[in-house]
CHARMM-style PDB file with segment names, atoms N, HN, CA, C and O in Angstrom:
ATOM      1  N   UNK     1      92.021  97.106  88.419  1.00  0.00      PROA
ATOM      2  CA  UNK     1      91.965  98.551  88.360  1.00  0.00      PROA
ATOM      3  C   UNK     1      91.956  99.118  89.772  1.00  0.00      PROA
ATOM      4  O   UNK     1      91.094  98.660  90.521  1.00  0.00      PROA
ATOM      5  N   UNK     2      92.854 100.126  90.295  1.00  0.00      PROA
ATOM      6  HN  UNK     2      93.555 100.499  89.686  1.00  0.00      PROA
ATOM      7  CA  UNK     2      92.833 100.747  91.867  1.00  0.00      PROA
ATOM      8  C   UNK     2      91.557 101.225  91.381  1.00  0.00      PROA
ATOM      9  O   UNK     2      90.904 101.400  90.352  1.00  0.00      PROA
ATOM     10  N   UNK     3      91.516 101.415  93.354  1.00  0.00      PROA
ATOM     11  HN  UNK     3      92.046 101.273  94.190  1.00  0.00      PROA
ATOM     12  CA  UNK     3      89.849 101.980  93.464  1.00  0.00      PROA
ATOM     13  C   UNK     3      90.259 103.690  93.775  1.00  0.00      PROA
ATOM     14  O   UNK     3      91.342 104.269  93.856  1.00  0.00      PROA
ATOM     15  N   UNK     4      88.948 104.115  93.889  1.00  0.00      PROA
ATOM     16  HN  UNK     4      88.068 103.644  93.823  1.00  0.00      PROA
ATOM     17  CA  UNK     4      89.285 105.451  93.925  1.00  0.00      PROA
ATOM     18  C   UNK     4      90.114 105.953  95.262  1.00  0.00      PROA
ATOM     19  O   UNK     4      90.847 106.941  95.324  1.00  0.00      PROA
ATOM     20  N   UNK     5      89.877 105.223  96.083  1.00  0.00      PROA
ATOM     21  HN  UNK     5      89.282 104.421  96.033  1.00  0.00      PROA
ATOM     22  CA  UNK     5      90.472 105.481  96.991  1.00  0.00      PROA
ATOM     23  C   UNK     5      92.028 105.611  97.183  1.00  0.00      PROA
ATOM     24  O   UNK     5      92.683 106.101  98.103  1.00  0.00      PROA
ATOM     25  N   UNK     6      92.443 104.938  95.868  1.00  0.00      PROA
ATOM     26  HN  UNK     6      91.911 104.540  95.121  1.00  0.00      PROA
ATOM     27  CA  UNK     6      94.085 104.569  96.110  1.00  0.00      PROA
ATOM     28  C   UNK     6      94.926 105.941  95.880  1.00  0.00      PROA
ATOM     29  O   UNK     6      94.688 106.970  95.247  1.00  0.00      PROA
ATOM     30  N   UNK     7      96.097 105.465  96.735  1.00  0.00      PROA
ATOM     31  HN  UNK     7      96.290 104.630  97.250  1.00  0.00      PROA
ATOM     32  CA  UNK     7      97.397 106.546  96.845  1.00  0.00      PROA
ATOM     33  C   UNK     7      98.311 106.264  95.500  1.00  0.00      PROA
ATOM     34  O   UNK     7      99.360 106.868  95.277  1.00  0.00      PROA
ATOM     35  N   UNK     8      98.004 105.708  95.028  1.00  0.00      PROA
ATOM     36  HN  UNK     8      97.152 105.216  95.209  1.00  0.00      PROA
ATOM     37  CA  UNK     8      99.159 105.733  93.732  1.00  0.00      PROA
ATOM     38  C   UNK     8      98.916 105.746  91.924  1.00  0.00      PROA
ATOM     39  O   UNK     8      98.883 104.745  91.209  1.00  0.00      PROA
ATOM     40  N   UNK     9      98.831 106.582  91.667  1.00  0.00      PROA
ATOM     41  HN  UNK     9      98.858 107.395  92.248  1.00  0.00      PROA
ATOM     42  CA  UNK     9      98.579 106.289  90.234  1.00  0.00      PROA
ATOM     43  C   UNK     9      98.234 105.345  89.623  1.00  0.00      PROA
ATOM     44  O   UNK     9      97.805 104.383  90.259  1.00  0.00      PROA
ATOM     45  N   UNK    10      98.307 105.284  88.047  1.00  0.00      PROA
ATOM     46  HN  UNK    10      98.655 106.066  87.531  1.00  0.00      PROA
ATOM     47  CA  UNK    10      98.079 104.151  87.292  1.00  0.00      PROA
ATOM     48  C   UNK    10      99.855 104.045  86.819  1.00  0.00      PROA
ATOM     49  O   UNK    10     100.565 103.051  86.666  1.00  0.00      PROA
ATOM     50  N   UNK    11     100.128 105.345  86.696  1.00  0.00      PROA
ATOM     51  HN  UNK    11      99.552 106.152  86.819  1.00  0.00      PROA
ATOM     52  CA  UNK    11     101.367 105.356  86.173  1.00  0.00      PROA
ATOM     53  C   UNK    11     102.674 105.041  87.011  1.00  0.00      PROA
ATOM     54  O   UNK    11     103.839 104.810  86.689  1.00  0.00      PROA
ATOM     55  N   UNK    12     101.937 105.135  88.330  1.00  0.00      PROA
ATOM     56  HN  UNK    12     100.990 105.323  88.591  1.00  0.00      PROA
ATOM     57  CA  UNK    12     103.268 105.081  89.852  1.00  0.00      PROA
ATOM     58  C   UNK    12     103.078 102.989  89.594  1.00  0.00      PROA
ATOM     59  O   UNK    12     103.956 102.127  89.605  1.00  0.00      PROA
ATOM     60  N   UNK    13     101.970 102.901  89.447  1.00  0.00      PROA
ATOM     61  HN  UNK    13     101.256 103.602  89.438  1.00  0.00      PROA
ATOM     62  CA  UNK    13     102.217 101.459  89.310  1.00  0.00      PROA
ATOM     63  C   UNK    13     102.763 100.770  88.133  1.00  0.00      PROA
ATOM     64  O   UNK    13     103.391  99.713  88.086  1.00  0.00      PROA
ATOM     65  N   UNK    14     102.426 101.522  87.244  1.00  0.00      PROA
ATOM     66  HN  UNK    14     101.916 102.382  87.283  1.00  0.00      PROA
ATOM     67  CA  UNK    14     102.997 100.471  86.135  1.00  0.00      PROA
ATOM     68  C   UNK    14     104.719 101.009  85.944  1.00  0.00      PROA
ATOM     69  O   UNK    14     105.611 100.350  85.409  1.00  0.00      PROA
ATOM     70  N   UNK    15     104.803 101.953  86.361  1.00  0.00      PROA
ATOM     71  HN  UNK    15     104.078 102.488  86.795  1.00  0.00      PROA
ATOM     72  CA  UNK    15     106.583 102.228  86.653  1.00  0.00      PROA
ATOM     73  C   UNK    15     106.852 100.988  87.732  1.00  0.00      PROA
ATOM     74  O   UNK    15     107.673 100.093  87.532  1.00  0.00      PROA
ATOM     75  N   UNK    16     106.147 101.081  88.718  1.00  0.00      PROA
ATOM     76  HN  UNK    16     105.480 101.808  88.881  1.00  0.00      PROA
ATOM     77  CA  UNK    16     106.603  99.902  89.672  1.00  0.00      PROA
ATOM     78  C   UNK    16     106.807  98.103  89.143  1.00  0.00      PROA
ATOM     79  O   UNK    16     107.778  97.356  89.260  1.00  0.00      PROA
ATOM     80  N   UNK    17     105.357  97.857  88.508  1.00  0.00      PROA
ATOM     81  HN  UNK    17     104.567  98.463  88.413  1.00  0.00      PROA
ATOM     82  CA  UNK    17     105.474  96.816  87.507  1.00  0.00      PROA
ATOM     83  C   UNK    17     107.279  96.798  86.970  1.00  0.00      PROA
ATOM     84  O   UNK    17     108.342  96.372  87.423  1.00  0.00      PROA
ATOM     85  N   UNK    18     106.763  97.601  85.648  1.00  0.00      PROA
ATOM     86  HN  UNK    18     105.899  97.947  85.281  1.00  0.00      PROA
ATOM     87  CA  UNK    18     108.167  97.996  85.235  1.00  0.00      PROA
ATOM     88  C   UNK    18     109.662  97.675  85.500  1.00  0.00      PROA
ATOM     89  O   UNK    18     110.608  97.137  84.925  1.00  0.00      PROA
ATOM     90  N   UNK    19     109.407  98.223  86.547  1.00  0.00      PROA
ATOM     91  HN  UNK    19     108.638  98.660  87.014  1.00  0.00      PROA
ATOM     92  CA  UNK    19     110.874  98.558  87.205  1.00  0.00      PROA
ATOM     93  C   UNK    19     110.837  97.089  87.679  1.00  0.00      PROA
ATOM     94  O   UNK    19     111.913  96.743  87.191  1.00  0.00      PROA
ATOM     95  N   UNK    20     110.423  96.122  88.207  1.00  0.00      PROA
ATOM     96  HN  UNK    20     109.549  96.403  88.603  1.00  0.00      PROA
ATOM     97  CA  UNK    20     110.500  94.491  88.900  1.00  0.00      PROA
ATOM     98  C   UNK    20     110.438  94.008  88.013  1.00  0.00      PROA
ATOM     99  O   UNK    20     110.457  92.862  88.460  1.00  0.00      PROA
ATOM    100  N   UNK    21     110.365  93.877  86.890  1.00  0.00      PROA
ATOM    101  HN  UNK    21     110.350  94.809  86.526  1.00  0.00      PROA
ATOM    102  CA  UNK    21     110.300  93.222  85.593  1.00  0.00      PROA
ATOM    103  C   UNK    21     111.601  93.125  84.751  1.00  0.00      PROA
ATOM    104  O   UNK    21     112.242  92.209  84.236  1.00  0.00      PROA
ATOM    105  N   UNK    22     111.739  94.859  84.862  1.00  0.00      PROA
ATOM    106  HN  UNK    22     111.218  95.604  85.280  1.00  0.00      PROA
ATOM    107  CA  UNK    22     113.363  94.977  84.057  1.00  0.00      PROA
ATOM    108  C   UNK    22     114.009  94.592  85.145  1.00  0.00      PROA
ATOM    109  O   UNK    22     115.076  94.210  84.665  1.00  0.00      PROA
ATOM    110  N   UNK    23     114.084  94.425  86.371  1.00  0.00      PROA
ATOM    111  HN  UNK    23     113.217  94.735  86.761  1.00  0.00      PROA
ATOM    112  CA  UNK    23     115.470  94.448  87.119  1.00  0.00      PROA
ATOM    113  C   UNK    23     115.822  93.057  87.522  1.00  0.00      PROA
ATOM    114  O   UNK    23     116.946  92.567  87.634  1.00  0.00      PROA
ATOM    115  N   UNK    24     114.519  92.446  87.743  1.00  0.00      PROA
ATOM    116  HN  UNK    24     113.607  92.844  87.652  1.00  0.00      PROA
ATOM    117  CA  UNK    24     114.710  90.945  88.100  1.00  0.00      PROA
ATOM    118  C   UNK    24     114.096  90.926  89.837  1.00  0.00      PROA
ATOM    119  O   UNK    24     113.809  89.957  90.541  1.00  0.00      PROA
ATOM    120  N   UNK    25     114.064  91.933  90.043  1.00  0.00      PROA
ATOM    121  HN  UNK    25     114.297  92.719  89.471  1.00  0.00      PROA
ATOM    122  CA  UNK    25     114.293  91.930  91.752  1.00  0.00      PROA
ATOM    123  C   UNK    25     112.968  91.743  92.414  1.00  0.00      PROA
ATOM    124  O   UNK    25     112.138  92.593  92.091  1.00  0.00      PROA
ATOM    125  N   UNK    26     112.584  90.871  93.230  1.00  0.00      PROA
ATOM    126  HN  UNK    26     113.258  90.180  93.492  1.00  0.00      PROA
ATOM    127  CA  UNK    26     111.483  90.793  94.114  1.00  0.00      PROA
ATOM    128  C   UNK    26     110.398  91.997  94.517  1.00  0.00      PROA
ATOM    129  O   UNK    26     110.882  93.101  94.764  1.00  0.00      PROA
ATOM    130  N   UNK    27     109.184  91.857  94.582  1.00  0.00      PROA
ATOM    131  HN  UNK    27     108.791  90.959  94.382  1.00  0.00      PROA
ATOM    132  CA  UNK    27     108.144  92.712  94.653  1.00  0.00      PROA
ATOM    133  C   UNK    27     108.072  93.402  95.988  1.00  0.00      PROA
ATOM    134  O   UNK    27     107.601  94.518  96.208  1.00  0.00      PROA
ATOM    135  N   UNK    28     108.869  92.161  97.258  1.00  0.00      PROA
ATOM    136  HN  UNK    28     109.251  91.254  97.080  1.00  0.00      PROA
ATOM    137  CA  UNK    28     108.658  92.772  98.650  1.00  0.00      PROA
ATOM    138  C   UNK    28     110.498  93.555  98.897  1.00  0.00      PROA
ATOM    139  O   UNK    28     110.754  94.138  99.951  1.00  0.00      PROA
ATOM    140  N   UNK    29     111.211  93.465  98.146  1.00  0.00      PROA
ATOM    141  HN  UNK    29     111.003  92.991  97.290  1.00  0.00      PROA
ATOM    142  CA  UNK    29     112.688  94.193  98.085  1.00  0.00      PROA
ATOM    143  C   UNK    29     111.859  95.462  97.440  1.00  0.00      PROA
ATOM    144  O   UNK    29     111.780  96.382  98.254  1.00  0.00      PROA
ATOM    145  N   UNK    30     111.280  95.716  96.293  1.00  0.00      PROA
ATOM    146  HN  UNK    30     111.344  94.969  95.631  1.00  0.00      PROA
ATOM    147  CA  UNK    30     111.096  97.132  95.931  1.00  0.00      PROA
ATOM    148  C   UNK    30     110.110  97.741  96.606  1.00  0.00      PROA
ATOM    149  O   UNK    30     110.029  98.955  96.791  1.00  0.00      PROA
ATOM    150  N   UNK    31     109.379  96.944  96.966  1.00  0.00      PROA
ATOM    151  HN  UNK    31     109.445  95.958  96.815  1.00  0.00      PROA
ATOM    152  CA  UNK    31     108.102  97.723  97.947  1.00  0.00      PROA
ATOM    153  C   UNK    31     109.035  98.141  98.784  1.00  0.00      PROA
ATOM    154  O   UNK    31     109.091  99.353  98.576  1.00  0.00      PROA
ATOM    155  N   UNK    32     110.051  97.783  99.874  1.00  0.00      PROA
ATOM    156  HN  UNK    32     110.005  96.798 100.043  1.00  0.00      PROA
ATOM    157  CA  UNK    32     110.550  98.251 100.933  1.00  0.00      PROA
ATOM    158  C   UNK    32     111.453  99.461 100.163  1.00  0.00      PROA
ATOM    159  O   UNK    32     111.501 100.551 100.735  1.00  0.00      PROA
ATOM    160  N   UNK    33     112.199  99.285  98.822  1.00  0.00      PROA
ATOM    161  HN  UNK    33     112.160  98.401  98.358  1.00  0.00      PROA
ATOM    162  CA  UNK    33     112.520 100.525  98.566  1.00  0.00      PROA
ATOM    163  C   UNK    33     111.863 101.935  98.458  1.00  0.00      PROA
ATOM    164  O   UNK    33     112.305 103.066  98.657  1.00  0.00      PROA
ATOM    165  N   UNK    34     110.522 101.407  98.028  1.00  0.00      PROA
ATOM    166  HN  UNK    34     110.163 100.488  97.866  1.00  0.00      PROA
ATOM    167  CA  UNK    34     109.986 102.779  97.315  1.00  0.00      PROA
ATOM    168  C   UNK    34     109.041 102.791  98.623  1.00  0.00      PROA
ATOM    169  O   UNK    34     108.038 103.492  98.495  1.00  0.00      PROA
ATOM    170  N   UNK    35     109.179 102.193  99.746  1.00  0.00      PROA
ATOM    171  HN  UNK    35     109.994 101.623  99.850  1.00  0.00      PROA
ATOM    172  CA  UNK    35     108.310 102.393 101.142  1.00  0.00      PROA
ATOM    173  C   UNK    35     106.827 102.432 100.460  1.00  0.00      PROA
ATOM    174  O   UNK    35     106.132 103.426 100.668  1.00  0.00      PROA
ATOM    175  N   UNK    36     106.467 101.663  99.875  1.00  0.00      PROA
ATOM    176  HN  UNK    36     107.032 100.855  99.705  1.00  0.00      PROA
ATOM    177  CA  UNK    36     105.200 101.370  99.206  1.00  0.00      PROA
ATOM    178  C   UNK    36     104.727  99.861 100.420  1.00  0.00      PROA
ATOM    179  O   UNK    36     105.513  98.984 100.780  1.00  0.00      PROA
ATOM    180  N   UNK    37     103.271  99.979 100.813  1.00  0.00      PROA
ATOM    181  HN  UNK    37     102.632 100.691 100.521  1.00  0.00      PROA
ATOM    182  CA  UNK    37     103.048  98.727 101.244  1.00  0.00      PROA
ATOM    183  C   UNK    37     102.871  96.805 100.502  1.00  0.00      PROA
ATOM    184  O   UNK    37     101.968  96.354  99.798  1.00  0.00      PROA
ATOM    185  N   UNK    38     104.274  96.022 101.108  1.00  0.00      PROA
ATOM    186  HN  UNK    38     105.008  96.389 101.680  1.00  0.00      PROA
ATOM    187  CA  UNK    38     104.105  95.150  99.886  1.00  0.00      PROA
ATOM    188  C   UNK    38     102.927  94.413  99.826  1.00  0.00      PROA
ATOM    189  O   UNK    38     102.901  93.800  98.759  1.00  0.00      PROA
ATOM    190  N   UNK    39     102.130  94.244 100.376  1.00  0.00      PROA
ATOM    191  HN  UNK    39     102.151  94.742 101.243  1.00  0.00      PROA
ATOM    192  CA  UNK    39     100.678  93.842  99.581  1.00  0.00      PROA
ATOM    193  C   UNK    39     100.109  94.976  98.066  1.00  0.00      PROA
ATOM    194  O   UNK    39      99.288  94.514  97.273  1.00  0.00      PROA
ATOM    195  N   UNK    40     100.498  95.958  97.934  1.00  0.00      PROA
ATOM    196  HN  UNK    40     101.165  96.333  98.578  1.00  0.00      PROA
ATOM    197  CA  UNK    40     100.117  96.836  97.465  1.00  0.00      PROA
ATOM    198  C   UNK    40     100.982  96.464  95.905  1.00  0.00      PROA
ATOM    199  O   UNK    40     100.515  96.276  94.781  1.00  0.00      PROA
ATOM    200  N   UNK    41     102.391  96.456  96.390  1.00  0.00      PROA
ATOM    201  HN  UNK    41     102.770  96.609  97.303  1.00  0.00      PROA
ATOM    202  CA  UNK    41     103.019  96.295  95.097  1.00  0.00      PROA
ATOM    203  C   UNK    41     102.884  94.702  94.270  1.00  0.00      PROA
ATOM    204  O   UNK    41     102.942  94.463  93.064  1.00  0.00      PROA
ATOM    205  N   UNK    42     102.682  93.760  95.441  1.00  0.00      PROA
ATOM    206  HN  UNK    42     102.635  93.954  96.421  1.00  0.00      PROA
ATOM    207  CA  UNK    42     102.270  92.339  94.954  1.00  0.00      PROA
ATOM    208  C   UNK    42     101.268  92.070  94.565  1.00  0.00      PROA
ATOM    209  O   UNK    42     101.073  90.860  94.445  1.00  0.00      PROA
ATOM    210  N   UNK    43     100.012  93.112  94.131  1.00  0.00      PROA
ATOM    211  HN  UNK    43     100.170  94.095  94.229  1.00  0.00      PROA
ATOM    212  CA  UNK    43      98.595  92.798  93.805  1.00  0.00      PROA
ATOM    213  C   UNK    43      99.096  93.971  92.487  1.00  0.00      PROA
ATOM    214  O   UNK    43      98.251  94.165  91.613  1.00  0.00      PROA
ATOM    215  N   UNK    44     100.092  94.525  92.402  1.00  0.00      PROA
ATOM    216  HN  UNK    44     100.778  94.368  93.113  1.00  0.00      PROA
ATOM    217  CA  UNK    44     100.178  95.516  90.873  1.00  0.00      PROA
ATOM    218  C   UNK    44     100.198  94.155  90.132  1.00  0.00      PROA
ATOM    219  O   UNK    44      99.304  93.502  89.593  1.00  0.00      PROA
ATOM    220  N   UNK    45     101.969  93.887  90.344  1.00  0.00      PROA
ATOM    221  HN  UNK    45     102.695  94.417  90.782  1.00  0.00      PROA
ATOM    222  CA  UNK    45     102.436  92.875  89.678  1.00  0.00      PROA
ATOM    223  C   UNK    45     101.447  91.603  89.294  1.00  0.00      PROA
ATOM    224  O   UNK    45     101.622  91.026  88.221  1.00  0.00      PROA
ATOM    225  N   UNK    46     100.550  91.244  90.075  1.00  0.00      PROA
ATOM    226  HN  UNK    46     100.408  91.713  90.946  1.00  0.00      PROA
ATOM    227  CA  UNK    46      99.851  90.213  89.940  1.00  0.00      PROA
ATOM    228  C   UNK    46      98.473  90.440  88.744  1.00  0.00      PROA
ATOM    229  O   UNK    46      98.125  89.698  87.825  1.00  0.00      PROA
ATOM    230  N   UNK    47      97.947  91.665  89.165  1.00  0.00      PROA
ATOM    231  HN  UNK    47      98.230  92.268  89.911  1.00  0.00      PROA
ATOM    232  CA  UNK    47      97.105  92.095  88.312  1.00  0.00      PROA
ATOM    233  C   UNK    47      97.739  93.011  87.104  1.00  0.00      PROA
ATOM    234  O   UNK    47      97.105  93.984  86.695  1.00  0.00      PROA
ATOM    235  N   UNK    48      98.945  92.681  86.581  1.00  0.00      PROA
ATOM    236  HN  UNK    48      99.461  91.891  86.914  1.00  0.00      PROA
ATOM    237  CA  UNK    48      99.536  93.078  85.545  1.00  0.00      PROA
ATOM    238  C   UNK    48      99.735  91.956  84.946  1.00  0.00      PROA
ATOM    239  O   UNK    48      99.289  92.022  83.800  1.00  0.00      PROA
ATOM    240  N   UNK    49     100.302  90.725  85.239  1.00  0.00      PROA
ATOM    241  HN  UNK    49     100.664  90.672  86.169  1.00  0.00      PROA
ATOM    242  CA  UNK    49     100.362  89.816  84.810  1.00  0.00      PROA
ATOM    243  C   UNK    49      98.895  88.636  84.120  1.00  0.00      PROA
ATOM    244  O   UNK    49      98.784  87.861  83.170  1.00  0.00      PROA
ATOM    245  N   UNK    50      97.920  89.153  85.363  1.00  0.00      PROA
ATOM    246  HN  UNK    50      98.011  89.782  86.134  1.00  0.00      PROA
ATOM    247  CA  UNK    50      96.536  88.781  84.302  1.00  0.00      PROA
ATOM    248  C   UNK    50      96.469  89.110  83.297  1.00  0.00      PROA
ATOM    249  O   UNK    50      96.221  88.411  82.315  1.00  0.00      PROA
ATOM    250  N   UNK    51      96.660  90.152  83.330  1.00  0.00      PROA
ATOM    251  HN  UNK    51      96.861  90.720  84.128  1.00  0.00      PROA
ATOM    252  CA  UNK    51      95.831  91.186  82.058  1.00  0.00      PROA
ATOM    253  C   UNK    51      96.861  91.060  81.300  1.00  0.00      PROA
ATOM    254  O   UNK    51      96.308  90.961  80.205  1.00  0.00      PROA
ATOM    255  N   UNK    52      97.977  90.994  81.099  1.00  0.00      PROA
ATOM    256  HN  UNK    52      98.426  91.074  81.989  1.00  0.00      PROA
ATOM    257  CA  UNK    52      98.754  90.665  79.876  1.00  0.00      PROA
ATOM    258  C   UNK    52      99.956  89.336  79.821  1.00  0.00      PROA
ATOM    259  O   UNK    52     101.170  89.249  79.639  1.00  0.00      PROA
ATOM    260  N   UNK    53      98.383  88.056  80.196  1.00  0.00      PROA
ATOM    261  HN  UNK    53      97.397  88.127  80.344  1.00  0.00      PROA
ATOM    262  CA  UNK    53      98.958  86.479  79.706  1.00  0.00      PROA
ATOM    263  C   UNK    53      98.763  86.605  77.788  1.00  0.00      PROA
ATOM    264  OT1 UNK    53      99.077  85.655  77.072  1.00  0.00      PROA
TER     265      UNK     53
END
């Protein structure tokens, strides 16, 4: 769960999830698209994938 502190939604992330899932494409290629930091988008994906093994 982001902390309160975070810059991005619940919903900016799980579009991000999303979107690397349907497309096939690497977590540090879309982070550099959406200029998101890729630690940021590689801990969505990762903690999306816990929570729905």
């Amino acid at each position: 769960m982001p902390s309160n502190n975070s810059r991005y939604t619940p919903e900016i992330r799980q579009r991000t999830v999303n979107y690397i899932l349907e497309s096939g494409k690497l977590a540090t290629s879309v982070a550099e698209e959406m200029g998101i930091d890729t630690n940021t988008v590689c801990k969505c994906v990762r903690e999306y994938r816990r929570s729905n093994q």
